[in-house]
N, C-alpha and C positions, 0 to 999 in steps of 0.2 A: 939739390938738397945741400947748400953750403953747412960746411962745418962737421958732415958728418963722414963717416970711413968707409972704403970703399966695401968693409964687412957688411957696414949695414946697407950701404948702395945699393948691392946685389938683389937684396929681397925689394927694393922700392916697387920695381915698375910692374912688376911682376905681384906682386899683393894690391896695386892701387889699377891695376886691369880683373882683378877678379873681382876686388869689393863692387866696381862698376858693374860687369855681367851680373853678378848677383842685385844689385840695386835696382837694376833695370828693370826687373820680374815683380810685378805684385805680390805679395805673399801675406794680404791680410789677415788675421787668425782669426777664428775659424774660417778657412775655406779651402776652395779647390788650387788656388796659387800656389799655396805650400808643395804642392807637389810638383808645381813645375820649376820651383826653387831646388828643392831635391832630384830633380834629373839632372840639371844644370849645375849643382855640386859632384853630384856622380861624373858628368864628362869632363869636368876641369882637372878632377883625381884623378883620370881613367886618360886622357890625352896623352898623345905621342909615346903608346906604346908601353906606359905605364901601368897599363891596366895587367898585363900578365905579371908582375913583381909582387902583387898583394897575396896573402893568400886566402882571403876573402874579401868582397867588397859588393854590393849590390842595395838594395832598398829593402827594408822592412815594415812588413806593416803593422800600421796598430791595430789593434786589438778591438772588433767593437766599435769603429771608428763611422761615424753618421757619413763622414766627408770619403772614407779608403785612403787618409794617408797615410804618407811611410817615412821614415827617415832614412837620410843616407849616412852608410858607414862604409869605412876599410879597414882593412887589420893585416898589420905586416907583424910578421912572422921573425920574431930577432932571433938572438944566439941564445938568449936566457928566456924563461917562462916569464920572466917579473917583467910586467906589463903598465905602463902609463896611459889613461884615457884623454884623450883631445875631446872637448864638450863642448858644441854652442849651436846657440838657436837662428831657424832661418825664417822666422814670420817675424812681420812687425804690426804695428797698429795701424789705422787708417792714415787717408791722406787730406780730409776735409780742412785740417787745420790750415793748409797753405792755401787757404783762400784764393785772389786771384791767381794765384802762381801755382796751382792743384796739378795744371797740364806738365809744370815741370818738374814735378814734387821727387821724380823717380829716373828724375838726368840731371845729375851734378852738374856736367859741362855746361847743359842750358840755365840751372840755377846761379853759375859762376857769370852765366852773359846779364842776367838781370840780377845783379847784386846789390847795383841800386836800391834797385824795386825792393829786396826781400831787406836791405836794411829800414830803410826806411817803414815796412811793415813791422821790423825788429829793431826796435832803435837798440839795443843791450848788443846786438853784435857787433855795431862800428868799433866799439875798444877791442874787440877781440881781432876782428879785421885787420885794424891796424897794428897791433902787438907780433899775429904771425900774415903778417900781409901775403898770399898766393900759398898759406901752408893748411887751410884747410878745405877739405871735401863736403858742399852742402848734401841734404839727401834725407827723404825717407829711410832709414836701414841704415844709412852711413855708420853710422855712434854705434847706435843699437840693432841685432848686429852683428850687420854682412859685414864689417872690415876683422872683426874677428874672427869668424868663421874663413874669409880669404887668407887671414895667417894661417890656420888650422891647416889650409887645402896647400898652401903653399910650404909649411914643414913636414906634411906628409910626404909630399913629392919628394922634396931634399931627403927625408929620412928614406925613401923609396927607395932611390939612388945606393945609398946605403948598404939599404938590406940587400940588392942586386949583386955587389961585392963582396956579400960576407961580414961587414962591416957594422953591423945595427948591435949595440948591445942589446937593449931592453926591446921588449913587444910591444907596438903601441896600435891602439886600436883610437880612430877616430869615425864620431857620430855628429855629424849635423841633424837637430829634432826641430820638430814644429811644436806650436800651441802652447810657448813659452809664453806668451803676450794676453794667454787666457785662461785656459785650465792645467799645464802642462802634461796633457796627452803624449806628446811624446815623450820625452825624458820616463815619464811612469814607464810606457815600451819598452825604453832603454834598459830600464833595470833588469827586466826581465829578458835582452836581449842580449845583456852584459854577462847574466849567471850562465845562459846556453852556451855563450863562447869562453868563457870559463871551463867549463864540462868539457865542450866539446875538443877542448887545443892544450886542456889542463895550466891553464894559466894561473898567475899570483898578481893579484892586482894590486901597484902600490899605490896608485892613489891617481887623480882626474886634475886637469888643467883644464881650466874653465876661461876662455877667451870672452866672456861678457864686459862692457864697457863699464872704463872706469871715469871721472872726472874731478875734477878741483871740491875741495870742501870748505874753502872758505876763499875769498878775492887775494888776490895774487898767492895762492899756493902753487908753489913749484915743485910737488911732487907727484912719484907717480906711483900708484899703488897698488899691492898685493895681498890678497886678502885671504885669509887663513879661518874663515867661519864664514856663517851668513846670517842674515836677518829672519826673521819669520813674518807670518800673515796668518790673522784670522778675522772674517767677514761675519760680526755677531750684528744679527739684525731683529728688529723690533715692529711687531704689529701693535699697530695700536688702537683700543678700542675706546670711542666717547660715546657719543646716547645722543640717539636722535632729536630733531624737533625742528620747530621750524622758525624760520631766522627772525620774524617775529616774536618768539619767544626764546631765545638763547638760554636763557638760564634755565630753563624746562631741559635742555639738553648740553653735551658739553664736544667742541668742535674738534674731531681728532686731530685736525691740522696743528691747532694751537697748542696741543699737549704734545705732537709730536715735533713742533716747533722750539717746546722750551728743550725735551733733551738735545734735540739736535745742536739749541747752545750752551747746553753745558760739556755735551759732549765731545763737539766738532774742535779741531783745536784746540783742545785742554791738555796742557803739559802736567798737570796732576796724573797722565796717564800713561804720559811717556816711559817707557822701560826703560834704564841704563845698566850698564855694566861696566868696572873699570874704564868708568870716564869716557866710553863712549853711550852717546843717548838715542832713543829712536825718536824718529818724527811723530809728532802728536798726531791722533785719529783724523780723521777728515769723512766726509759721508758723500758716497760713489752713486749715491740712487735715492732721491723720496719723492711720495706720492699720497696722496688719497685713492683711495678705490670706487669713484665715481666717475662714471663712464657718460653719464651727459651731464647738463643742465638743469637743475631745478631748484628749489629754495628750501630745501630738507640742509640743517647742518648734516657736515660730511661727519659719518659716525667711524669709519675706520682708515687708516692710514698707515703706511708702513713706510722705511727704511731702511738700508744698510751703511754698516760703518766700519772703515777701512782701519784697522789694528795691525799697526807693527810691534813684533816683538824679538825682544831680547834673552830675558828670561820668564816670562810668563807663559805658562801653560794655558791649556783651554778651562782649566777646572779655575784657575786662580782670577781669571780675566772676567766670567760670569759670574761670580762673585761680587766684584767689584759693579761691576755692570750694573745688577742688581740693586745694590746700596744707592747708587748714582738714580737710579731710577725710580724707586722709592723715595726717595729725597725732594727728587723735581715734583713728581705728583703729587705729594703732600704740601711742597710751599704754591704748587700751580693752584691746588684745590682751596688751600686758604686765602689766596690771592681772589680767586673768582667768587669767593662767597662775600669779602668784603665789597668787592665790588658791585655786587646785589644789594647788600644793606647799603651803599650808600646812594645806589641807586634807588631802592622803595624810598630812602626817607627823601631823597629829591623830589620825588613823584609826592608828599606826601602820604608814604604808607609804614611811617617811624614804629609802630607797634607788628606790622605783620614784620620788619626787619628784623625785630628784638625774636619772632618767632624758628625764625629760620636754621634747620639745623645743619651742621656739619657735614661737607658733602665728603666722601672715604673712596678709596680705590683700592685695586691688588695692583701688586707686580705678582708675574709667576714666568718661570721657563716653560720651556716646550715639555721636558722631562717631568715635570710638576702636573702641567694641564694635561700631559696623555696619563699619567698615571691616578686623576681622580677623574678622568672619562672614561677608565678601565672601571674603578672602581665603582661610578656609576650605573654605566651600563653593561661592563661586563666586555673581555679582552678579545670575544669573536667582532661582535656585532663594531667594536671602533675599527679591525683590524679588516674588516669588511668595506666601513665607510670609509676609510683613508684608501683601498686598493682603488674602489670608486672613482673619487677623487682623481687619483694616479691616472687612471685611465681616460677620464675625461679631455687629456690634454695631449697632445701630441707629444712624440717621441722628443725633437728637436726645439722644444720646450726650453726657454731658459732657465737652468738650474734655480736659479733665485727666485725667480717667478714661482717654478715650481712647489717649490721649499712655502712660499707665500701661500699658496693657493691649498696645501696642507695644513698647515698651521690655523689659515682661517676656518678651515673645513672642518676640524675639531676643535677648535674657542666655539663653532655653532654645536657641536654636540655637546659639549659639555653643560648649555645651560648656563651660563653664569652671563652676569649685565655688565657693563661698564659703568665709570672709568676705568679702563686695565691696560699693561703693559705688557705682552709676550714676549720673552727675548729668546732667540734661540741662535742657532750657528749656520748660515746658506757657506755653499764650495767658491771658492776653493779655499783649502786648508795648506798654508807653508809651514812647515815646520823652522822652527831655529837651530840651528846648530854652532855649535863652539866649535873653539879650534880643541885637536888632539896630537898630542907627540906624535909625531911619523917621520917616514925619513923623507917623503917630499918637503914637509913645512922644513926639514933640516937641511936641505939642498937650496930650501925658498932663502933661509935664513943666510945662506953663504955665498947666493946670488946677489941679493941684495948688498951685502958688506962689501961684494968683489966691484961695484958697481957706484961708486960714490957720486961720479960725476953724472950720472942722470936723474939723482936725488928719488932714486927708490926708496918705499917705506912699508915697513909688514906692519898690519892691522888686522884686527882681529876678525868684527861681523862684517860684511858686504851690505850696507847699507840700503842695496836696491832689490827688490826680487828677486830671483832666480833659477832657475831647475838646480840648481845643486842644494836648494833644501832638502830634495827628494833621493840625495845619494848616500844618506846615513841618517839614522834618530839616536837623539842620544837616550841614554839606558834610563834614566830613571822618568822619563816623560809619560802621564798618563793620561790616555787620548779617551778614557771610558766616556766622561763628561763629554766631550766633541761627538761621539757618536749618540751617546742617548739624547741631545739635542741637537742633529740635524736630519731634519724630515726625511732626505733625500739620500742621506747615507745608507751604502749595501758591503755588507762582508765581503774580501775580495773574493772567496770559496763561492759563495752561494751564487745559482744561475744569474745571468743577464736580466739586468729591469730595466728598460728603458728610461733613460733621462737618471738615472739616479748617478748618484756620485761613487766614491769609492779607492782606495790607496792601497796599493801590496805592501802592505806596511811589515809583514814577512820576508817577503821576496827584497826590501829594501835595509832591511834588518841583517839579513845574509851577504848581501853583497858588503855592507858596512865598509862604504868606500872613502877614505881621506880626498880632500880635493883643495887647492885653492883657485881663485878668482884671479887671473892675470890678463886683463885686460888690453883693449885699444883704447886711447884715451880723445874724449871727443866732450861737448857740450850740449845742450836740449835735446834730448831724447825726450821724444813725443809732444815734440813742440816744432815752431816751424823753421826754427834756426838750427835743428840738429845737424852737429857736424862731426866730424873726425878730423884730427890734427895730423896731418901725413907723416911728416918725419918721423915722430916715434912711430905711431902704427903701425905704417907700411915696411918702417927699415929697423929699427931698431927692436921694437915688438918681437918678431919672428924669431929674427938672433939669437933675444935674449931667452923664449921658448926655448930652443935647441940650447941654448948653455945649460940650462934647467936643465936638461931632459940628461945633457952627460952629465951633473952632478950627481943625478938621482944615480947613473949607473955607477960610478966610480964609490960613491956610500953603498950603492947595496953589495961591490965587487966586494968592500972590504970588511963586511959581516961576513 
């Protein structure tokens, strides 16, 4: 590792042998891996004798979990209650994308022997190749992200040592969680795992470091970043209804595909939609899922279709988003619907049939939310008999049921009770739900702020949202967010109070409220995540990374010594 200090030396070989154990292990989310990722975080903490220094550490489970996983945590016991959380996730996405190279998807060392091969499948890494020639780590997990999680396990240890001497000022408790990559199941856990070791050891939490991968924001940027908020998500999806007939007669009926085709282009990639905030912007929508709902073959236009559409946000709520959504949707149907009528008149008078064309009238559609269409299927039928047919419904379908699906199979279930024909638009909200969050005065972001300045030459920069996913949307809501709209429109949504339902979604949005934890995002820094060139950049990760963890970690005590 030329160039660098024997400080950061120390952590190299030692963080660049655990990111590999950990890489090694499949851990796709949802499944049974995750858990063998979490024993294998458990015995890297727990090694040579370590394991008695904690004064707790073992696996927790979630709650309700189809799979029985758990996440692994420890918690060392300092001189003071004021306690720092270590946070990151140990699943990652599949491994299909590496094509022929699939068998090595989950061994660095054998993806470094065929690097050939994996440029040439990725032409975009040869400049990176060559820029740090032998300094990066190929790998499923590598980026995203087991190399953070091996800092996490590797400053526990150091801080272990520590605590052993008397020497730990602050408490820190570190969790590795699963199902980061899907529903974030664990982290939810956490919260509620977080409030009991609170209770139980009377701690003062000052706030979460969050080890998720960071990387470059624009070609040749040279920094490396910490992040003081994060981004949000909401998954607003749309059933769509046309009116049958058959392909012979098209204009007798209207084909959902193609109505679900125009929003999709006004909606997919539309920077009209993009949220910004002080000059930082989010990615425009993009759609994660569409379909029609024809299960075979035959010559009936397809009358329903559905879709999901991937929404980052900034500062848009769920109330402010489905609004917008709405107009957007309203809009397409109207100019889709006058498009397809001219297109009849100019077809009959092709055909000569110029006088039935002058006859033709206006074809009209709705938009309506879920919250709309269940409340005049109330009104029609009356709040038992739908609250009957939707449990139904629920039932019909298996526990492990994809939420979205789910949510889909709902909402079509009452557009059929309600009666009403197409053209229509349903928009409502499938899980998962991220929330946004800003940054807030704290004395971490004030310790972030003095890291950063102490550190010039590694061209650290504090920014505001975390531009990518993350379970740290789940460790505070900020106060004036109202979620009423997100629940009255998602099928599948359950109060976290009320008994277990199978397959439904749901947030301790209480429980997450109470803990009200500051965090930032201080990443490994690495490139394609969930893609087949994802890597991590060793030298900072494995060596400097840690370090710079542990300089944090005595800022924060020396600001809170001097409150």
């Amino acid at each position: 590792m030329p160039g660098q200090s024997m400080t950061y030396d120390k952590w190299y070989s030692l963080v660049q042998h655990y990111t590999k154990r950990l890489v090694h292990i499949s851990s796709v989310s949802p499944g049974e891996g995750e858990n063998q990722v979490a024993q294998e975080v458990l015995q890297l903490l727990c090694d040579d004798g370590v394991e008695s220094i904690y004064a707790a550490v073992g696996l927790d489970p979630i709650e309700n979990d189809l799979y029985q996983r758990q996440n692994a945590y420890a918690f060392l016991r300092g001189e003071s209650p004021y306690t720092i959380v270590l946070l990151g996730h140990i699943d990652t996405v599949g491994t299909q994308d590496y094509g022929p190279l699939e068998p090595y998807a989950l061994d660095p060392d054998a993806l470094v022997a065929h690097l050939d091969t994996l440029i040439e499948l990725t032409p975009e890494l040869r400049e990176d190749v060559n820029v740090h020639s032998g300094d990066w780590m190929f790998g499923r997990g590598t980026a995203d992200m087991k190399s953070g999680v091996a800092v996490n396990i590797a400053v526990m240890r150091y801080l272990a040592r520590q605590a052993s001497q008397g020497e730990l000022a602050l408490s820190i408790v570190m969790l590795a969680t699963r199902d980061e990559e899907n529903e974030s199941a664990g982290v939810l856990q956490a919260v509620r795992f977080l409030l009991r070791l609170r209770e139980q050891y009377g701690l003062n939490y000052i706030g979460a470091i969050n080890t998720d991968y960071t990387t470059s924001l624009y070609p040749g940027d040279p920094h490396r970043y910490v992040y003081t908020g994060t981004i949000g998500k909401l998954l607003p999806s749309f059933l769509i209804i046309g009116r049958e007939s058959h392909v012979g007669d098209p204009f007798d009926g209207l084909d959902a595909n193609l109505l679900a085709a125009e929003l999709i282009r006004n909606l997919s990639m539309s920077d009209d939609l993009c949220d910004s905030v002080r000059g930082q912007i989010a990615p425009p929508p993009v759609t994660l899922h569409a379909t029609d709902l024809k299960s075979h073959y035959d010559v009936q236009l397809p009358f329903a279709a559905y879709f999901y559409l991937n929404m980052l946000t900034l500062t848009s709520g769920p109330d402010v988003l489905l609004e917008r959504l709405c107009h957007y949707a309203e809009r397409t149907l109207a100019q889709l619907l006058e498009r397809i009528d001219a297109t009849e008149r100019r077809w009959l008078r092709a055909g000569g049939n110029a006088a039935r064309a002058e006859q033709l009238q206006p074809r009209s559609g709705i938009v309506l939310t879920y919250a709309e269409l269940y409340s005049e299927a109330v009104q029609r039928l009356g709040g038992e008999f739908v609250t009957r047919e939707l449990d139904m419904e629920w039932k019909r379908w298996p526990a492990e049921l994809d939420k979205r699906e789910r949510c889909l199979h709902l909402v079509y279930r009452l557009w059929t009770l309600s009666g009403k024909a197409g053209p229509a638009v349903v928009i409502y909200y499938s899980p998962p739900y991220y929330p946004y969050v800003a940054p807030s005065p704290c004395v971490l972001h004030d310790a972030t702020t003095a890291l950063v300045k102490a550190h010039p030459e590694i061209n650290l920069m504090q920014e505001e949202q975390f531009p990518f996913l993350s379970d740290i949307s789940y460790l505070r809501i900020e106060e004036d967010l109202d979620l009423s709209v997100l629940k009255a429109n998602m099928p599948v949504w359950q109060e976290a109070d009320a008994p277990p339902h199978p397959g439904s979604y749901t947030l301790p949005l209480e429980a997450i409220r109470e803990l009200d934890l500051p965090f930032i995002n201080f990443g490994a820094y690495g490139r394609g995540a969930h893609q087949r060139g994802e890597r991590v950049l060793m030298s900072y990760s494995f060596g400097v990374l840690p370090q710079l963890v542990c300089e944090l970690i005595e800022n924060v005590a020396r600001l809170v010594e001097q409150k």
